[in-house]
C-alpha positions as CSV (number, residue, x, y, z in Angstrom):
1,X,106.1,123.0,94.3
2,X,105.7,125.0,91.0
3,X,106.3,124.5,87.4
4,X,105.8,127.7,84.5
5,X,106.2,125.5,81.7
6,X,104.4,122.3,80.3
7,X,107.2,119.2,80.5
8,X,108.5,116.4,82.5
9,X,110.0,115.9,85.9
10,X,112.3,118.3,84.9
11,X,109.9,121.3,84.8
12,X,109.1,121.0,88.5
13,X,110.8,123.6,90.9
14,X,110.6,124.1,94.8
15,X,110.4,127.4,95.7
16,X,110.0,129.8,98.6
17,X,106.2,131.3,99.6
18,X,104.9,133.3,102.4
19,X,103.2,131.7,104.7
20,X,99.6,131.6,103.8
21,X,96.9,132.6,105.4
22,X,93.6,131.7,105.8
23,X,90.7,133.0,104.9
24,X,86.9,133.4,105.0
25,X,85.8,129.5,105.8
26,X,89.4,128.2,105.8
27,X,92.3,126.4,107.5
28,X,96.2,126.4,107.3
29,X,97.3,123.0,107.2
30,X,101.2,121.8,107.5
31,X,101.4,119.5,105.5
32,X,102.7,116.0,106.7
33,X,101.8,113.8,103.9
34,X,100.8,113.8,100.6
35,X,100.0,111.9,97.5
36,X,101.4,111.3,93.7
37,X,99.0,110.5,91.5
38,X,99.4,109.7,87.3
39,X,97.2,112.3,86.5
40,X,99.2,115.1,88.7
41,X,101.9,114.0,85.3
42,X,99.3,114.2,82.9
43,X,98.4,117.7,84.0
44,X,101.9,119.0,84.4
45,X,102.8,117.3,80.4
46,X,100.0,119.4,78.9
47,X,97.9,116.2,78.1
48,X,94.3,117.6,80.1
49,X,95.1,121.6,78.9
50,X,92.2,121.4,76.5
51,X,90.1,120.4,79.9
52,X,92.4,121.5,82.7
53,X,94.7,124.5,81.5
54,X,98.1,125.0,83.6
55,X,97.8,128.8,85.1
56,X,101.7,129.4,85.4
57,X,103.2,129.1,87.6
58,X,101.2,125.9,88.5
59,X,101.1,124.1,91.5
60,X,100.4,120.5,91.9
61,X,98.7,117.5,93.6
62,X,95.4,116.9,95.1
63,X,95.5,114.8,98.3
64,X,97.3,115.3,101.5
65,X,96.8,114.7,105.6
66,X,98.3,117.1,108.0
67,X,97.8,119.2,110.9
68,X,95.5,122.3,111.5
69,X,97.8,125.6,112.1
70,X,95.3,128.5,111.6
71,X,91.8,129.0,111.5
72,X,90.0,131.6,109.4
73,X,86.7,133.4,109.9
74,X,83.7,131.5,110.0
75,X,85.0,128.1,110.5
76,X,83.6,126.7,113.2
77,X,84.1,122.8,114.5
78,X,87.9,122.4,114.2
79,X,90.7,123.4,116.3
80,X,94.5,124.1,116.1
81,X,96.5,121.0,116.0
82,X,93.8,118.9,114.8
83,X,94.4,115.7,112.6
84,X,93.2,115.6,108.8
85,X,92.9,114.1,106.0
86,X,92.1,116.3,102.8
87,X,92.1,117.4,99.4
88,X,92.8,120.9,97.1
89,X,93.1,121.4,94.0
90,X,96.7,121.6,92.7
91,X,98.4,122.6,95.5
92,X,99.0,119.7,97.9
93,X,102.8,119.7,97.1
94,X,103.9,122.2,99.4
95,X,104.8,122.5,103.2
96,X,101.6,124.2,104.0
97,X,98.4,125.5,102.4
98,X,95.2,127.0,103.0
99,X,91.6,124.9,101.9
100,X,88.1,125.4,102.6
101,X,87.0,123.4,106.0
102,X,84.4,121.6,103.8
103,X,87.5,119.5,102.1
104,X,89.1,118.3,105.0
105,X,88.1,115.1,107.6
106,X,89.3,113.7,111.0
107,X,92.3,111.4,110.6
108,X,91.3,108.5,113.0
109,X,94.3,108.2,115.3
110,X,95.5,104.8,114.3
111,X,96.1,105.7,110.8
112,X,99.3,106.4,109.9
113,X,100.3,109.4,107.9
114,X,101.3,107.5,104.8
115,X,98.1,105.8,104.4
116,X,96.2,109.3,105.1
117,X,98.1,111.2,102.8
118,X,97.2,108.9,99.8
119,X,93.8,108.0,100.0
120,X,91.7,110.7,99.1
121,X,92.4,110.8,94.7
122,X,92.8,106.8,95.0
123,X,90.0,106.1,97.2
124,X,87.4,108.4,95.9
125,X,88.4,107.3,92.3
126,X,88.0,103.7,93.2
127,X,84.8,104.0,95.2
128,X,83.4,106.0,92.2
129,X,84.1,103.3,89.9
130,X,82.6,100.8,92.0
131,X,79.5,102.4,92.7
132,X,79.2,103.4,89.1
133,X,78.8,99.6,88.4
134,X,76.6,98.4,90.9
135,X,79.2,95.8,92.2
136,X,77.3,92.8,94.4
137,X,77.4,89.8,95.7
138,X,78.7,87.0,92.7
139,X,79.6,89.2,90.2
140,X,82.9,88.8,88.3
141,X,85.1,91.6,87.5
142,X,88.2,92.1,85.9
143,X,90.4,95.3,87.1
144,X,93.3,96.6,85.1
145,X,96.3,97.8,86.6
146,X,94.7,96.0,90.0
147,X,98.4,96.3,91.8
148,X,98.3,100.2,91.3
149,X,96.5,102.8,93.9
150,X,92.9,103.0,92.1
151,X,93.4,99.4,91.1
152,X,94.1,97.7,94.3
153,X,91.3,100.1,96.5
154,X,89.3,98.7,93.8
155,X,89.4,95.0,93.8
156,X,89.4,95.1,97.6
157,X,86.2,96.8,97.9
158,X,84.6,94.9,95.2
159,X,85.6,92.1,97.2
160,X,84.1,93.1,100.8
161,X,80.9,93.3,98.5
162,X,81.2,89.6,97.9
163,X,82.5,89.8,94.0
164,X,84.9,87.2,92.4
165,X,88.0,89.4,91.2
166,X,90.7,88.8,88.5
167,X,93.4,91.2,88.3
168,X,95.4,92.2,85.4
169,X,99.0,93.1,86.6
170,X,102.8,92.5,86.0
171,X,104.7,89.3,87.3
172,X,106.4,90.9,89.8
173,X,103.3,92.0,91.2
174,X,101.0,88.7,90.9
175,X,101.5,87.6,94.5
176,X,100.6,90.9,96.0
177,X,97.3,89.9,94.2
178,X,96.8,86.9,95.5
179,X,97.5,88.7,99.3
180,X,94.5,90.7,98.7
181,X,91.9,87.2,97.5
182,X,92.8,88.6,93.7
183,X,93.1,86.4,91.2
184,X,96.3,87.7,89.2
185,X,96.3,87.4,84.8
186,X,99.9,88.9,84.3
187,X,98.8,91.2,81.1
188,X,101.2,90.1,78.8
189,X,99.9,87.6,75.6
190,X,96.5,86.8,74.8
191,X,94.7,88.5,78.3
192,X,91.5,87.6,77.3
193,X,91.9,84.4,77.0
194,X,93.5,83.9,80.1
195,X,90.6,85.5,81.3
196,X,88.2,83.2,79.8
197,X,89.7,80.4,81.3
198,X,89.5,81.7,84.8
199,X,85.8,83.1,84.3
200,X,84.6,80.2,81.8
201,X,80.9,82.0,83.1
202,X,81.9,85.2,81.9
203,X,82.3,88.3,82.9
204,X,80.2,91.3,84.8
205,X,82.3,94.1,84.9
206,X,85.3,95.0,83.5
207,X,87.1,98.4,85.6
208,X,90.0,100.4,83.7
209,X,92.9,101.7,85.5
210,X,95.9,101.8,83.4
211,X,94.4,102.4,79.4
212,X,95.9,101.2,76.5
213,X,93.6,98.0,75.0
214,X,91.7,97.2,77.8
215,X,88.2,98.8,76.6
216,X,88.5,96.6,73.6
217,X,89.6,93.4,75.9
218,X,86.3,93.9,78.1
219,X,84.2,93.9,74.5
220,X,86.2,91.2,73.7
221,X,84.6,89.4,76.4
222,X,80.9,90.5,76.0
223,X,81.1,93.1,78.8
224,X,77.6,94.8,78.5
225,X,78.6,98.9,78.0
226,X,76.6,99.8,80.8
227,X,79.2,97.6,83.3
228,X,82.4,98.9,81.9
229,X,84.5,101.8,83.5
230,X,87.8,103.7,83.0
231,X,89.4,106.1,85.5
232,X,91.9,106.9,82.9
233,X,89.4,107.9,79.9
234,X,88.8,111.4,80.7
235,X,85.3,111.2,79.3
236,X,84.4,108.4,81.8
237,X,85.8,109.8,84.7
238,X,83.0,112.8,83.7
239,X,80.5,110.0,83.6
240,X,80.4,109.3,87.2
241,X,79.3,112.9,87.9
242,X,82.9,113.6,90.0
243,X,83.9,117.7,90.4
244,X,87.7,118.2,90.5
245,X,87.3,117.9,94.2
246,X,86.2,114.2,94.1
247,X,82.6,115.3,94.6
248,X,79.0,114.1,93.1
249,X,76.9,116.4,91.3
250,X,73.6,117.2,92.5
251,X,71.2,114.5,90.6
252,X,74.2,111.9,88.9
253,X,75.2,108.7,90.1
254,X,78.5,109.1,91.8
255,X,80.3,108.2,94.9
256,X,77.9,107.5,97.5
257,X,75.4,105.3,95.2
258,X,74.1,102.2,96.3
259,X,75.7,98.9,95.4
260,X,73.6,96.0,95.2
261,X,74.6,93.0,97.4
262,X,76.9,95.4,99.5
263,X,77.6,94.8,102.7
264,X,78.1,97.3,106.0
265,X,77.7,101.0,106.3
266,X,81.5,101.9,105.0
267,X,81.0,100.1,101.8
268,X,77.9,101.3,100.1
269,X,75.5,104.4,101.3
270,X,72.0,104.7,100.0
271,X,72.5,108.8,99.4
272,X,73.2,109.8,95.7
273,X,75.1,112.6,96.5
274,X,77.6,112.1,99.1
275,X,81.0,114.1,99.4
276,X,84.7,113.2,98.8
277,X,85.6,113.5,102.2
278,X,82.6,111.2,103.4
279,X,84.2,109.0,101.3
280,X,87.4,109.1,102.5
281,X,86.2,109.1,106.2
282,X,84.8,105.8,105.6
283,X,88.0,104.3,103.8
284,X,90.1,105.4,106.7
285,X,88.3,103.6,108.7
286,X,87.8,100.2,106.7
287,X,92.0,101.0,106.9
288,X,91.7,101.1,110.4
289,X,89.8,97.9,110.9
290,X,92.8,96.5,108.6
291,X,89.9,95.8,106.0
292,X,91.3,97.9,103.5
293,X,95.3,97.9,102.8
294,X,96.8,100.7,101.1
295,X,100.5,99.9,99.9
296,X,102.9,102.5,99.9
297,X,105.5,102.5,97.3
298,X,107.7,104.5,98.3
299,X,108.2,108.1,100.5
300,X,110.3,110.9,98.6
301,X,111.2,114.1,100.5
302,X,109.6,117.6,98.8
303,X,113.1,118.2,97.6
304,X,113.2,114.6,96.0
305,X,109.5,115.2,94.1
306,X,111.5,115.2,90.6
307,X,112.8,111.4,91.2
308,X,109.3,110.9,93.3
309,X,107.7,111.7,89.9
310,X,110.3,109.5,87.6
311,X,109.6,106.8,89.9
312,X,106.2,107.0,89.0
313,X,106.4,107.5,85.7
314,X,108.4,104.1,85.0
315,X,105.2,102.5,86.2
316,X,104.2,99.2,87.6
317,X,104.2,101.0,91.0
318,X,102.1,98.9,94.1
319,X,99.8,100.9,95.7
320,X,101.0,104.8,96.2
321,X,104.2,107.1,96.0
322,X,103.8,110.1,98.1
323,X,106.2,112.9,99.6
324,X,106.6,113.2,103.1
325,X,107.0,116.6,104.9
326,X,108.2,115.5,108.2
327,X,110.6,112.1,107.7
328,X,111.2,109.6,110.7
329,X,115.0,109.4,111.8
330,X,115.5,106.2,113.8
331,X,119.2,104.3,114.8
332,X,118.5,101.3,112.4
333,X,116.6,103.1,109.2
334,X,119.3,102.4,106.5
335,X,119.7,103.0,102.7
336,X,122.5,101.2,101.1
337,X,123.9,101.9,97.1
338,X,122.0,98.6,95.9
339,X,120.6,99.2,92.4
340,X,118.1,97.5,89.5
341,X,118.5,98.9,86.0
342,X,120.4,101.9,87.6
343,X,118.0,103.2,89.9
344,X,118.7,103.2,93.4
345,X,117.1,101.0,95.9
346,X,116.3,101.6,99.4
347,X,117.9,98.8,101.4
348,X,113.9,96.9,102.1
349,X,113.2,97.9,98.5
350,X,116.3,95.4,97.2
351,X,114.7,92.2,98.6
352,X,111.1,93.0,97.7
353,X,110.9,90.5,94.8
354,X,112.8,87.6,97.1
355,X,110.3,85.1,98.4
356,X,109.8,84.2,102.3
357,X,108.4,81.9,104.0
358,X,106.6,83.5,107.3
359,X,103.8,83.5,108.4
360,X,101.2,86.4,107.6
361,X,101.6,89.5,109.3
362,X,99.9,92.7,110.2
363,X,102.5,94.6,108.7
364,X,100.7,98.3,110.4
365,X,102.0,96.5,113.9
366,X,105.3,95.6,112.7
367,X,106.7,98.4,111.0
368,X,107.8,101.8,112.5
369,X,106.2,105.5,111.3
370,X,108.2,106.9,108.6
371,X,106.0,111.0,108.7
372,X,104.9,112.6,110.8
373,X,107.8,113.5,112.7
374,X,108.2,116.8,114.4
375,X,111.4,118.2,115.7
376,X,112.2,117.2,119.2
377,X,109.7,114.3,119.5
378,X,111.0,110.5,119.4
379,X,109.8,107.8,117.7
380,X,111.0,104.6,118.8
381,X,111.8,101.7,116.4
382,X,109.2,98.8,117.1
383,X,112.5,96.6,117.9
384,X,113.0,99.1,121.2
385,X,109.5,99.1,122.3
386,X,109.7,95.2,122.3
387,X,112.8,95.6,125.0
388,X,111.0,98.0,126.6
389,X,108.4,95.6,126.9
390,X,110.4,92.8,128.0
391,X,111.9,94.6,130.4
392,X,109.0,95.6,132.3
393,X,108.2,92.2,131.8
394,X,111.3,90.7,133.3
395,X,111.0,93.5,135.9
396,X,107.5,92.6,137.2
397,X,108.7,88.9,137.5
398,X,111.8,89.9,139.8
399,X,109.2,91.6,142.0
400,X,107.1,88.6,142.4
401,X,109.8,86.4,143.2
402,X,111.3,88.9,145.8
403,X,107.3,89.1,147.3
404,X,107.4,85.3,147.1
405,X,110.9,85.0,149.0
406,X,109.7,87.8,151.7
407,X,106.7,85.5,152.0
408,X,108.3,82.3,152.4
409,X,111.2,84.4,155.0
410,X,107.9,85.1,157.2
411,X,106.5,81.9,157.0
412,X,109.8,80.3,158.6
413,X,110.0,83.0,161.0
414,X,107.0,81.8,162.5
């Protein structure tokens, strides 16, 4: 994925590449996943040139999972094949790529690829932020945007550490809030007030993720400076001591600072310099553990990143968009013409506003993988597994009652 010119959507281009490969302390990936982030837009617009100039043709993104294909010279502790989650700098909008081994980590198995693909810019943003704050036990904090990727990592880990949260988001989104223990302030009207009446004992902290009037609103409620963070003010996003690879510099306060009041080994370290992938390692696994839920948006093929990017741009986007290299085909997958204000809608995507009444589910369980799919290999809908299930269920049965007839047959034969 390339663009030579500063613009829109429109700018972007897929084009053809050799193969790369790697070198000197690197790996080929193929890529499976990987994410889109606002500030992949903000790049491509020409809004970060003064800080970030565009080297045309540019490519773009930052995080992505995949497999290893190749390994370079020097790289020792990694194999062919081998699952990762990583991070480069604009380039992880492609098909395949070469990185340094430092920037990569094991993708725990259980993972899916959608998850993977998306967490490293979120999740080291959002950890960053937190740390940067010293979140603890009984604090209150108020997170902008808290529906969005940075927003929604955010409030969850602020909660593990035992801190009240209120959430600034759109209607639509308020329940998803309230899923996560967040208590939603829809940010339209007077948004302080409404947060006064939810925190009448104030406020601790007060985390950015979306701009506009929000640094005035956490003065507004006598937010001391010291407690107040935006990962959309460029200048603050430099405060936390974060390289363009998600990393600390040596002797600032960054990723893997201690949080007072936190609680476990995946959400707080004691080390002041610790390493985006670290980071990462330890958010895949809170994911694991179900601890941590990352939404995903919606999945775009590479060929789709224009309307992958438009999507985006529109905003009020839960959780993450990403592309996806390797799509699942399965018998019932469906998209239907349905549309809202002219966009098309993906047929679960139409009903995602309607309320149900069911009870809560593990939706990692329920749903079927969507990437990660290579050609030749099968990957059953959860609804056939289930009759596969039952089937060896029904089949074990009809065994014991032929052994309990056989028995009974001997029995009367004596």
């Amino acid at each position: 994925m390339k663009f030579s010119r500063y613009g829109g959507p429109e700018v972007l281009e897929v084009v053809d590449i050799d193969m790369p490969v790697p070198g000197e302390g690197e790996v080929l990936i193929e890529v499976v996943a990987a994410g889109v982030n606002p500030a992949d837009s903000r790049l491509r617009e020409g809004k970060l040139a003064d800080r970030i100039p565009a080297h045309f043709p540019q490519g773009q993104g930052s995080d992505f999972a995949g497999f290893v294909r190749g390994i370079g010279p020097g790289v020792t502790g990694w194999s062919v094949n081998d699952e990762v989650i990583g991070h480069v700098s604009r380039g992880s909008h492609a098909t395949h790529l070469t990185v340094p081994a430092t920037n990569i980590t094991p993708k725990p198995p259980h993972l899916p690829w959608e998850v993977a693909g998306s967490l490293f810019v979120t999740g080291t943003t959002a950890w960053a932020a937190i740390n940067a704050v010293d979140i603890g036990q009984g604090d209150t904090v108020v997170i902008s945007a808290a529906a969005g990727g940075v927003g929604c990592i955010a409030a969850q880990l602020a909660r593990l550490r035992g801190a009240k949260v209120i959430g600034t988001v759109s209607e639509r989104n308020a329940d998803f809030l309230r899923q996560l223990d967040v208590i939603p302030v829809i940010h339209d009207g007077d948004v302080a007030g409404q947060i006064r009446e939810l925190a009448p004992e104030g406020v601790d902290v007060y985390l950015d993720a979306f701009g506009g009037q929000n640094l005035e609103i956490a003065r507004e409620l006598n937010v001391k400076e010291a407690r107040i963070r935006s990962v959309v003010d460029w200048d603050g996003v430099f405060d936390y001591g974060l390289d363009e690879y998600g990393r600390t510099k040596p002797g600032t306060r960054g990723a893997g600072a201690a949080a007072s009041g936190a609680e476990g080994s995946d959400i707080a370290d004691e080390s002041a310099e610790e390493y985006g992938h670290e980071v990462v390692g330890r958010l895949a696994r809170l994911a694991v553990q179900h601890r941590l839920l990352l939404p995903i948006s919606d999945i775009f093929a590479i060929d789709e990143v224009r309307e992958a990017f438009e999507e985006l741009d529109r905003g009020h986007v839960r959780g993450k968009i990403l592309l996806g290299m390797h799509p699942v085909g399965y018998s019932r997958q469906r998209v239907h013409g349905a549309t809202a204000h002219g966009v098309p809608l993906k047929e679960s995507a139409s009903t995602v506003d309607v309320p149900t009444r069911h009870a809560r589910m593990r939706v990692f369980e329920n749903l079927p993988p969507v990437l990660g799919h290579l050609r030749g290999q099968h990957h059953p809908h959860p609804s056939e597994q289930l009759d596969a299930a039952e089937a060896a269920e029904a089949a074990a049965l009809a065994e014991a009652e032929a052994e309990a007839e056989e028995e009974g047959e001997a029995v009367v034969d004596r």
